[in-house]
ROGUPA-712433 format. One record per residue (C-alpha): residue in one letter; x, y, z. Coordinates in steps of 0.05 Angstrom, whole numbers, padded with zeros to 5 digits, always signed. Example, Ala and Ser with C-alpha at 12.3 -4.5 7.8 and 13.67 -1.06 7.14 Angstrom:
residues 2
A+00246-00090+00156S+00273-00021+00143
END
This chain:
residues 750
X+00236+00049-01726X+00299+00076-01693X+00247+00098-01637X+00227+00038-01626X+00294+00012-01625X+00316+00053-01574X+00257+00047-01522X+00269-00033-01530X+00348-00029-01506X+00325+00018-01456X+00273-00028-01434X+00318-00086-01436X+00378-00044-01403X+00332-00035-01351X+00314-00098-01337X+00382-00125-01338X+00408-00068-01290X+00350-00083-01242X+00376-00161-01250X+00442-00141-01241X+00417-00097-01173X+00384-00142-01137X+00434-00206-01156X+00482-00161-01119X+00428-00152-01065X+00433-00227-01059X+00509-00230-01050X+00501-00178-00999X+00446-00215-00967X+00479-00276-00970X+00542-00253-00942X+00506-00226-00874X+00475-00291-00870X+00539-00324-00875X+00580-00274-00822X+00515-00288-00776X+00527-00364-00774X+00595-00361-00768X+00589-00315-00703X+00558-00356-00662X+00628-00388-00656X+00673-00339-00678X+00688-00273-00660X+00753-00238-00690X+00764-00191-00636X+00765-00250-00577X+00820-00299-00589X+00798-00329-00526X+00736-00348-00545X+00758-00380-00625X+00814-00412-00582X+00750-00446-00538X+00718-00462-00600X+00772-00497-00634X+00784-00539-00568X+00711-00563-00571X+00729-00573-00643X+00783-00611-00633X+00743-00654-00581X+00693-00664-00644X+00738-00700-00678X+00773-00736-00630X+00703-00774-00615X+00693-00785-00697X+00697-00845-00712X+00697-00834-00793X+00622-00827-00806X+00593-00813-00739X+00594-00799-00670X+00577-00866-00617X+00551-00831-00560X+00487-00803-00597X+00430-00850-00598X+00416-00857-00669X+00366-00908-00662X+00322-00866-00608X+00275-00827-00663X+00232-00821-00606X+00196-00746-00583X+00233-00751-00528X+00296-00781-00561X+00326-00754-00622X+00397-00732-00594X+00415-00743-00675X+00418-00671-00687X+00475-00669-00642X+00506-00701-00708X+00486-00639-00748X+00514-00587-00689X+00581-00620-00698X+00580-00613-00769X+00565-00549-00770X+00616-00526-00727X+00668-00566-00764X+00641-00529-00824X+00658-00453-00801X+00722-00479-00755X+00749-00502-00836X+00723-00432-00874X+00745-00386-00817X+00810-00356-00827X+00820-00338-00749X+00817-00417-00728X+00873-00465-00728X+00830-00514-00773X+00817-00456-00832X+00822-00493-00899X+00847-00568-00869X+00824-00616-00911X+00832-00673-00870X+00771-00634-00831X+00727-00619-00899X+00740-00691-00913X+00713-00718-00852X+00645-00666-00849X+00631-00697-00929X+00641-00770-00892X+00587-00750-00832X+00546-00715-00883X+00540-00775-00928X+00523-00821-00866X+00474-00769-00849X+00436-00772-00916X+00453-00857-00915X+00414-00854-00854X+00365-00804-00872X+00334-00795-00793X+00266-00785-00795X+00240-00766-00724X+00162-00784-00687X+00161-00708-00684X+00147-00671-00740X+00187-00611-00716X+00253-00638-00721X+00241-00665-00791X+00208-00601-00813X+00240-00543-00777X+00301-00575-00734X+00339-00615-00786X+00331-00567-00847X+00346-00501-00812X+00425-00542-00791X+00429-00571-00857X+00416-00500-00888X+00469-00470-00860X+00517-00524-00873X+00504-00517-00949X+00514-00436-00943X+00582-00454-00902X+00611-00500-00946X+00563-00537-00999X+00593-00501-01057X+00657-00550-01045X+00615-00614-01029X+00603-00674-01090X+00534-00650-01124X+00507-00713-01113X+00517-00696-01028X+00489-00627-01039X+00429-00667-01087X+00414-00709-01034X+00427-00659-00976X+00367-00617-01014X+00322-00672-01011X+00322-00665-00936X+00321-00593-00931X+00268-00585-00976X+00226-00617-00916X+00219-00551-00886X+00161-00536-00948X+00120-00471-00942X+00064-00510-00979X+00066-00570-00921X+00032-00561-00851X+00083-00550-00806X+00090-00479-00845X+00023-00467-00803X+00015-00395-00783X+00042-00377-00712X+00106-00384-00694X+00122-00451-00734X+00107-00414-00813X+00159-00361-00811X+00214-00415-00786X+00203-00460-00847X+00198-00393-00898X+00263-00374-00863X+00298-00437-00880X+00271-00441-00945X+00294-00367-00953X+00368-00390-00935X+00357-00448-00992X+00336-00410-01039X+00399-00360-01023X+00447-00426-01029X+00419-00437-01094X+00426-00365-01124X+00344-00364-01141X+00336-00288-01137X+00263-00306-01156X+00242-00349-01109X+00277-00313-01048X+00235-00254-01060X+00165-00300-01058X+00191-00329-00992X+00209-00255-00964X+00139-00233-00982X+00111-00295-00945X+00158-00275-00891X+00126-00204-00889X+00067-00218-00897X+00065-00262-00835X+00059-00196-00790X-00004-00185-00784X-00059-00187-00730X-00113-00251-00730X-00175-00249-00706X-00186-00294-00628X-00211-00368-00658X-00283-00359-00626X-00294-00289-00651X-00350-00307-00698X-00392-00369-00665X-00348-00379-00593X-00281-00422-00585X-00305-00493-00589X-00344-00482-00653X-00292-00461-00690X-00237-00503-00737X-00177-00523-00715X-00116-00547-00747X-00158-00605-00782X-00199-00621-00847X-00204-00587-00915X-00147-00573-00966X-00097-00515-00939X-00138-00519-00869X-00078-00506-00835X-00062-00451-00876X-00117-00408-00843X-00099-00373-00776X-00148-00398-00732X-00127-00349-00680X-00057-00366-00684X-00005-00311-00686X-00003-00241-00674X-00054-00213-00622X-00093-00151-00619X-00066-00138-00549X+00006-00143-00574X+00007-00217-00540X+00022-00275-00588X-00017-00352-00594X+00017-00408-00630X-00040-00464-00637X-00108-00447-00632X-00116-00461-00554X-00108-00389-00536X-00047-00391-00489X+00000-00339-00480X+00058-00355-00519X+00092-00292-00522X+00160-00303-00489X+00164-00377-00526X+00142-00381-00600X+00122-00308-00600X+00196-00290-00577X+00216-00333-00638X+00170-00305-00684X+00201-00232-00665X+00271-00248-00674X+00257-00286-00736X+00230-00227-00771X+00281-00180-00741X+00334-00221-00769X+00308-00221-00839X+00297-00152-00834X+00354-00147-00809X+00393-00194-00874X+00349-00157-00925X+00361-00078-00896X+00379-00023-00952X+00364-00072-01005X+00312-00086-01057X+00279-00145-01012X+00270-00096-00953X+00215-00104-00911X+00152-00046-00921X+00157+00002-00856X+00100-00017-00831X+00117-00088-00822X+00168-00057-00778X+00124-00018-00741X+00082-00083-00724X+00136-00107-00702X+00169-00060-00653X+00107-00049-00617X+00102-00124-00604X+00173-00126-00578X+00165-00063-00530X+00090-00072-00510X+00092-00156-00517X+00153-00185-00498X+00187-00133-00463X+00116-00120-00421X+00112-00185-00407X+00190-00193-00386X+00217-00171-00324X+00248-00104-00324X+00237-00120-00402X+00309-00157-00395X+00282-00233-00367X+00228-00277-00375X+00181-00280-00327X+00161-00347-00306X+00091-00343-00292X+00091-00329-00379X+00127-00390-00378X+00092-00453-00409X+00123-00515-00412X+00198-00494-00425X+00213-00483-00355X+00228-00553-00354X+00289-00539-00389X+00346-00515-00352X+00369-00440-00359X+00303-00421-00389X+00295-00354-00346X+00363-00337-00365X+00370-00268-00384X+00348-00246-00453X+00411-00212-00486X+00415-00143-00534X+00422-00174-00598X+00348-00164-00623X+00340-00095-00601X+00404-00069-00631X+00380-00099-00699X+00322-00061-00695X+00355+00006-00678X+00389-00019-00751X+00324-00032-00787X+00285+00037-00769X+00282+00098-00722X+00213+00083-00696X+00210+00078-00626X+00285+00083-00623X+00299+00116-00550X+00262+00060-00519X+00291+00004-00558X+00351+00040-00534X+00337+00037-00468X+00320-00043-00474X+00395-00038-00500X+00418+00004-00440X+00383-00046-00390X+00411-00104-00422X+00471-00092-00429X+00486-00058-00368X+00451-00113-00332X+00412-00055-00301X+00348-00074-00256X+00289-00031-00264X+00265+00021-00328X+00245+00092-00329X+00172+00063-00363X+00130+00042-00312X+00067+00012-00334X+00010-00031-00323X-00014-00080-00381X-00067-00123-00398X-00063-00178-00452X-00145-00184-00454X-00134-00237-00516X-00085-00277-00475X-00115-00263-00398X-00054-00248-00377X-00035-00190-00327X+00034-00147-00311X+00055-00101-00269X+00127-00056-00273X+00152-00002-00227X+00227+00017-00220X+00247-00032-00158X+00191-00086-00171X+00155-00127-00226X+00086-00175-00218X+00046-00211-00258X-00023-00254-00259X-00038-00300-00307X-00109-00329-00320X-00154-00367-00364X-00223-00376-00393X-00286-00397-00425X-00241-00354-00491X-00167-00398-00470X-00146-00453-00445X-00100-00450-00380X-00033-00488-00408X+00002-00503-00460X+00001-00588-00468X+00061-00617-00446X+00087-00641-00518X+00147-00680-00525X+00137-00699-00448X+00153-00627-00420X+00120-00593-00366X+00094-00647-00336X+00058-00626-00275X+00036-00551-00295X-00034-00557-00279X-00043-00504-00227X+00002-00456-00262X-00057-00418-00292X-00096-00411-00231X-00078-00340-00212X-00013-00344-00214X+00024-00283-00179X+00096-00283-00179X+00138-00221-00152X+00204-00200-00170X+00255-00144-00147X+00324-00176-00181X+00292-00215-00231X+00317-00283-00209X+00280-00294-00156X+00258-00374-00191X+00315-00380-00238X+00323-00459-00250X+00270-00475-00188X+00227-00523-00232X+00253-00596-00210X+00241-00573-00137X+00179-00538-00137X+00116-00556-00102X+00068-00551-00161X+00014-00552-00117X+00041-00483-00086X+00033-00437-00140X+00042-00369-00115X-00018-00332-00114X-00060-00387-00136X-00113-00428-00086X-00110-00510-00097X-00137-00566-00065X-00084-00610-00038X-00083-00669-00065X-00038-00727-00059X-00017-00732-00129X-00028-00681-00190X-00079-00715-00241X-00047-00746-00300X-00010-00704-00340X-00055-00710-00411X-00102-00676-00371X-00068-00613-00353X-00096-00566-00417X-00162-00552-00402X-00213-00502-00427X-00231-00454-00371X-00299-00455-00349X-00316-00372-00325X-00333-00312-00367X-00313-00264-00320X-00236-00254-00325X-00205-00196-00344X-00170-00122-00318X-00179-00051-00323X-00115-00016-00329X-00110+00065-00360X-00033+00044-00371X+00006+00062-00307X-00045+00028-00251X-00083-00034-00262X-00137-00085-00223X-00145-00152-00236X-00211-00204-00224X-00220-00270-00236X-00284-00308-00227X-00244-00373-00216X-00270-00441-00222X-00218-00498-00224X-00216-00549-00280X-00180-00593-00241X-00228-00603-00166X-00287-00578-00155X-00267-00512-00131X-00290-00443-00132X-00268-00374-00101X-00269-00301-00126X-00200-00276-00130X-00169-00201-00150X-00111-00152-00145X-00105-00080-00135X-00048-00046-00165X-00006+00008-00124X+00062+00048-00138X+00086+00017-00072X+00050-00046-00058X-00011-00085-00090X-00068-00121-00044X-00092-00193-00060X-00158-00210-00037X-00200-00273-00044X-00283-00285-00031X-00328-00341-00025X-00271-00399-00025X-00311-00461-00027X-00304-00538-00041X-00334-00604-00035X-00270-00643-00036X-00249-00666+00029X-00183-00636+00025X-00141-00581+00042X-00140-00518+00011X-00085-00471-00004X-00070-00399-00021X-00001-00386-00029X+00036-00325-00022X+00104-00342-00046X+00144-00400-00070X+00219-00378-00089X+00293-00385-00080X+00306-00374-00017X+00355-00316-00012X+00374-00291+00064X+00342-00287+00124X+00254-00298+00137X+00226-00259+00191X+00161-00260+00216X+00121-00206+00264X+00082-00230+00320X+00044-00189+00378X+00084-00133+00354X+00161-00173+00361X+00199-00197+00310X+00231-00263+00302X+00277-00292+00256X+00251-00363+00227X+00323-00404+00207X+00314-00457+00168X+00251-00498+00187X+00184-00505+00169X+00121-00488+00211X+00052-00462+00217X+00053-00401+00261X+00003-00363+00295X-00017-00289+00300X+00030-00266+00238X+00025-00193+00223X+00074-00190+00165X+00123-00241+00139X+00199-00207+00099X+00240-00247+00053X+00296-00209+00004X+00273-00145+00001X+00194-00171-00003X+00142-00155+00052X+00074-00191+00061X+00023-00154+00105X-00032-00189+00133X-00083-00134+00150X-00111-00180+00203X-00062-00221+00250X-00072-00294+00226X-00041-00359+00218X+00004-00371+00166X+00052-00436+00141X+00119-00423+00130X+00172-00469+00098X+00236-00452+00097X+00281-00507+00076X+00322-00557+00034X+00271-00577-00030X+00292-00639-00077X+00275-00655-00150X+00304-00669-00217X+00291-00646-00284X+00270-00717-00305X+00215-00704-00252X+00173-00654-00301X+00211-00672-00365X+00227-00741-00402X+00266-00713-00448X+00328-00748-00469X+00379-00704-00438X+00333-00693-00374X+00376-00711-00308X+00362-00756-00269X+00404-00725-00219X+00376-00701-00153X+00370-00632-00151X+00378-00589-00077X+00354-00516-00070X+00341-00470-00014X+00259-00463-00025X+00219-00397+00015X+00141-00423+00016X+00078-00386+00057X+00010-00401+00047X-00053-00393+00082X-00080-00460+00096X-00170-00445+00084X-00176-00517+00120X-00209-00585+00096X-00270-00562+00055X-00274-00492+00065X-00339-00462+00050X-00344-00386+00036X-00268-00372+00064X-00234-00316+00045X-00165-00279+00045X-00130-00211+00043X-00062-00193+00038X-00011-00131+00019X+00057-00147-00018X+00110-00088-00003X+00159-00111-00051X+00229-00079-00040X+00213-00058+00024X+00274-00061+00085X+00266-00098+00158X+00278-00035+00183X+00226+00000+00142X+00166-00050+00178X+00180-00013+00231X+00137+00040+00212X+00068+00032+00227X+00044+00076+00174X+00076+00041+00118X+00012+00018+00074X-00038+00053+00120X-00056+00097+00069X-00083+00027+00033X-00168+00014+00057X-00196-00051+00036X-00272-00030+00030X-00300-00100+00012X-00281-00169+00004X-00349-00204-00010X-00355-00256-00066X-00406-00200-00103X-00357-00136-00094X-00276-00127-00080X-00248-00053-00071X-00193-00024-00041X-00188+00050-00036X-00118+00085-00034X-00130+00148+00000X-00053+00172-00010X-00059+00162-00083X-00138+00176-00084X-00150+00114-00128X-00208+00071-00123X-00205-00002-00151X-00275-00038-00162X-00290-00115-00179X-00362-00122-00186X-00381-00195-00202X-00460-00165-00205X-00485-00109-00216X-00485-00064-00149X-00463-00011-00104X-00405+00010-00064X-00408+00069-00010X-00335+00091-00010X-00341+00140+00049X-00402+00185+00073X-00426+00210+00008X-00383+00173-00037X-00426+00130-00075X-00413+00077-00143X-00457+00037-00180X-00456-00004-00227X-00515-00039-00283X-00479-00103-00291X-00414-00140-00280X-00350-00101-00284X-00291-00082-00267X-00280+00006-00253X-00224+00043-00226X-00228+00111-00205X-00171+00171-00189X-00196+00236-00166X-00158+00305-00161X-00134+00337-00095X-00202+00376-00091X-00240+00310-00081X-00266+00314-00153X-00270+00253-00205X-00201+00262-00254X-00208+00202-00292X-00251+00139-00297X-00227+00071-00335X-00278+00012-00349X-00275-00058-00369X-00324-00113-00394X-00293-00181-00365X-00351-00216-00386X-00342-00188-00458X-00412-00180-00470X-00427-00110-00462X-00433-00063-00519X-00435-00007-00466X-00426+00010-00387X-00476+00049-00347X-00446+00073-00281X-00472+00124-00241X-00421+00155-00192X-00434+00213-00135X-00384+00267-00167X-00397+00311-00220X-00357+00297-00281X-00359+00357-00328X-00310+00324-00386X-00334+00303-00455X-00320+00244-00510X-00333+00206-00565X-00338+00140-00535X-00386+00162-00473X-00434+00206-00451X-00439+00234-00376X-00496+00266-00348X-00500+00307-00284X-00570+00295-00241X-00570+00348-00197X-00629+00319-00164X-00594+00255-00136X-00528+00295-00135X-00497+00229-00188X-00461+00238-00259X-00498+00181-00300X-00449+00140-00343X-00456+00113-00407X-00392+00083-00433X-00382+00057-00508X-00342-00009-00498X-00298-00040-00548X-00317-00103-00588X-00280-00152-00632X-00211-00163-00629X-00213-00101-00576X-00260-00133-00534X-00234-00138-00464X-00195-00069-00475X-00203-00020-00419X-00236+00046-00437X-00203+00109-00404X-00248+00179-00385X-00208+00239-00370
END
């Protein structure tokens, strides 16, 4: 009996200490929540910037007028409209200005009065928005962190009522949909549940949050994309993935259209789990390591892949935010240095993302070459230069929509898109003035006007898209076929330490128009020259087609024409405004004026069969042009709309497109071939002899590759077999490819 006495206290003292431990945890939980809120305003060791803070405070309430503020536009509930959250902003700051002891309005009650007199209008008023976002997500992620600033001191009937609205932002409700939109809602409903002291509840939400990282199968995996379910029908529907999160190729999808959304919702979705992991650290609610694993390898080898230099986004990732000014702003520390907090995994290159960042340094010690096969998107980093290509398909769609009246004239900005950068601001804020019918690296008919913007998202229309990379070089091809003219052309990129050489095959149309390729549309930055019968003349500003161009240089950036052609230059004054490509609320209307650089080659009205080739030298000098031998080592072997190669001879890489199966003769007694479609690159040692071999299946049909190349290949593996035929003097190929969620993947042989 006294046995059983015993065990039950200890049992019970148990249970009570492990209470006792993680209510603790939720003070200490709470409290970095709270210190996080407060700063974003505050920061004890800069007066300056508190003294800033209270000034826009103090310009708060100056334009309170004892329940609201009269220059938001209540009444506009509208998608484009709904300034009302403005109403919240100021609230909030009002509430940590009055609970922080380093501003001049800490504990003023004449302030906490007048944020429980804008509170009550706000829940009077109750603002219910067309877009489910702001009622869902926007609203109840402010109105959160009011109530963890200062609802302990508000009437319970305000907080009641306050609750009502947060409680919007419902786990069990479909704008918790997996992607980038579930693990905002189970973050404010993790920040409720911390305002109301529900240990119990904060730990179901912080398992939903965990157990949101995690890869999903691509939408089409099982019967193809446009059989599958989307976002309607059924109980829960939404609940399922539907190809919506977390890649396989460390790229991320918000809906189920299959657009890269990496550096958008996926950048979200990353710094929403690193700051709960972040809250909950050395606590009872941390997150399992291997959550955290996940996740650093989708912030180095996602979103800092896809960045430039890993510290900016890149704007050909870009969907329909870069309609919002200061969008390719640089990213800023914070994340990484949470996760050098939250584990040691990876931790010298999250440090150097730190260094970079901070530092404002150009450039990393990593180069690489990446390709997101799930997303069809392409980039490219050395030291001095970064590049990307960005692609759809018959597995994506090219663009996100542009919802809420945002990117409205991105139809072309899937096509191939090849931007180049050496600073990494090369088209910071260029949106209202681009020519969206100048994408660079992208062919388009011209037309006189872009097509109505409802029909921007398309599905793409080709199988064969796709790269092989083996991690440090890369080639790119792209079967394309426009969804917006009736267009085709064969398009691909070969990927050098130096340089990388575009080529384009069998550029054909039945439109009577124009057609484009353009090199380069960015913010102009110094002087263009262009090279001519061997002279060199500076352009000015003006625009102009000009003949016999050997190589065009703008900041730092060379383009070498292998053959001596014509070429359009602009090099001007461009005009815009935001409201142009976004009718937004707080769009301007205001005309914007930047200095634009534009070259294209100009294919003529209905080309049939036309082609292109061109080198891009980026951070190259004027003065180093001057040397003839600059990319000489670089041979284009074919440029057919069945078979693109280039050959490096310096590097003693070959890169191989073959849209059917076929042969190539490198040089005498060189030979590749290849059984079907494909895309094969090649590096061979300094004796001549085949070093390694990568593979890719753009088509993503192939369960295996059968090449048969005129080296002898003596290495072994699980994944292929190579045969020597002494007879024909050819190793014989045959290369396991990967399926599923790995489909796409290329397959290196060293």
């Amino acid at each position: 009996m006294h046995r059983n006495g015993f065990l039950y206290c200890l049992f019970f003292s148990l249970l009570s200490w492990q209470a006792f431990a993680q209510q603790t945890d939720i003070e200490v939980i709470k409290s970095r929540v709270y210190n996080a809120i407060t700063s974003n305003y505050i920061d004890s060791d800069a007066p300056a910037l508190t003294a800033s803070f209270d000034g826009e405070v103090k310009t708060i309430l100056s334009e309170f007028d004892g329940e609201k503020w009269p220059y938001i536009h209540y009444e506009d509930v509208s998608r484009e409209g709904f300034d009302n959250t403005i109403h919240l902003y100021n609230l909030l700051k009002m509430a940590v200005a009055y609970k922080s002891p380093q501003s001049q309005y800490f504990n003023k009650k004449s302030l906490f009065k007048n944020i429980e007199k804008g509170l009550n209008f706000w829940c009077d008023e109750d603002f219910v928005g067309e877009n489910w976002w702001n009622n869902q997500i926007g609203t109840p992620s402010t109105l959160v962190n009011l109530m963890l600033m200062v609802g302990d001191e508000l009437p319970s009937d305000l907080v009641r009522r306050s609750q009502k609205i947060i409680n919007r932002a419902d786990i069990n409700k479909g704008g918790s949909r997996p992607g980038g939109d579930r693990i905002k809602v189970s973050s404010i409903a993790a920040k409720n549940q911390l305002f109301l002291n529900d240990s119990s509840q904060f730990n179901l939400i912080i398992n939903i949050i965990a157990q949101e990282v995690k890869f999903v199968d691509w939408i089409g995996s099982e019967f193809g994309y446009t059989y599958s379910n989307t976002d309607t029908g059924g109980f829960k529907e939404f609940l399922k993935a539907n190809g919506r999160g977390l890649q396989y190729d460390n790229s991320f999808h918000h809906r189920t259209d299959g657009v890269n959304n990496t550096l958008s919702y996926g950048l979200g979705w990353s710094s929403a789990f690193v700051e709960w992991a972040h809250y909950v650290r050395n606590t009872a609610y941390a997150f399992p390591a291997e959550k955290s694993k996940i996740l650093v390898d989708y912030y180095l080898d996602g979103v800092c892949k896809t960045a430039v230099f890993g510290q900016r986004p890149d704007y050909g990732a870009k969907n329909r935010s870069i309609s919002r000014p200061g969008n390719t702003k640089p990213y800023s520390a914070a994340v990484p240095l949470k996760i050098l907090d939250i584990t040691t995994y990876r931790a010298e290159e999250i440090k150097e993302i730190v260094r970079m960042r901070t530092a404002n340094l150009p450039g990393n010690k990593l180069s690489h070459a990446t390709f997101f096969w799930n997303s069809e998107h392409f980039t490219f980093q050395r030291p001095n230069f970064f590049t990307s290509v960005r692609m759809y398909s018959t597995r994506n769609m090219n663009m996100e929509s542009p919802y809420n009246s945002e990117g409205l004239l991105n139809h072309h900005r899937g096509d191939g898109a090849n931007h180049i950068y050496t600073r990494g601001n090369e088209y910071e804020d260029i949106s209202p003035v681009l020519d969206y019918q100048k994408i660079p690296g992208a062919t388009i008919v011209q037309k006189e006007q872009l097509p109505h913007h409802n029909q921007i998202k398309k599905l793409g229309l080709t199988d064969f898209v796709g790269a092989t990379t083996d991690g440090h070089y890369g080639v790119v091809g792209f079967d394309f076929k426009s969804i917006h003219d009736p267009l085709v052309a064969r398009k691909s990129w070969f990927f050098f330490d130096e340089a990388y050489v575009c080529l384009g095959a069998g550029i054909s149309t039945k439109s009577k128009n124009e057609v484009h390729t353009t090199l380069n549309q960015s913010l102009l930055k110094g002087p263009v020259h262009i090279a001519v019968n061997g002279q060199v003349y500076p352009l000015g500003n003006k625009s102009g087609v000009h003949s016999g161009v050997k190589w065009i240089h703008h900041d730092n950036i060379a383009y070498l024409l292998p053959q001596a052609q014509d070429i359009s230059i602009e090099n001007e004054l461009a005009s815009g405004s935001w409201w142009r490509i976004s009718k937004q609320i707080d769009s301007s209307k205001s005309t914007e004026q930047k200095e634009v650089f534009k070259t294209w080659i100009n294919h003529g009205v209905a080309p049939d069969r036309a082609s292109y080739a061109y080198i891009v030298r980026p951070h190259t000098t004027l003065e180093e042009l001057d040397d003839k031998d600059l990319v000489s080592s670089i041979e284009i072997l074919s440029n057919s709309p069945y078979l693109q190669a280039v050959y490096d001879h310096g590097e003693k890489l070959l890169q191989v497109v073959f849209y059917k199966a076929g042969a190539l003769e490198v040089q005498d007694g060189f030979v590749i071939k290849s059984a079907a479609p494909g895309i094969v690159m090649m590096a061979l040692n300094d004796s001549g002899e085949l070093a390694k071999l990568s593979v890719s299946d753009p088509n993503r049909e192939l369960s295996k590759m059968m090449l048969t190349v005129s080296k002898k290949f003596n290495g072994k593996g699980t994944h292929f077999k190579s045969t020597w035929n002494a007879a024909q003097g050819m190793t014989e190929f045959v290369i396991d490819l990967p399926q599923g969620g790995w489909a796409g993947k290329s397959v290196v042989i060293e």
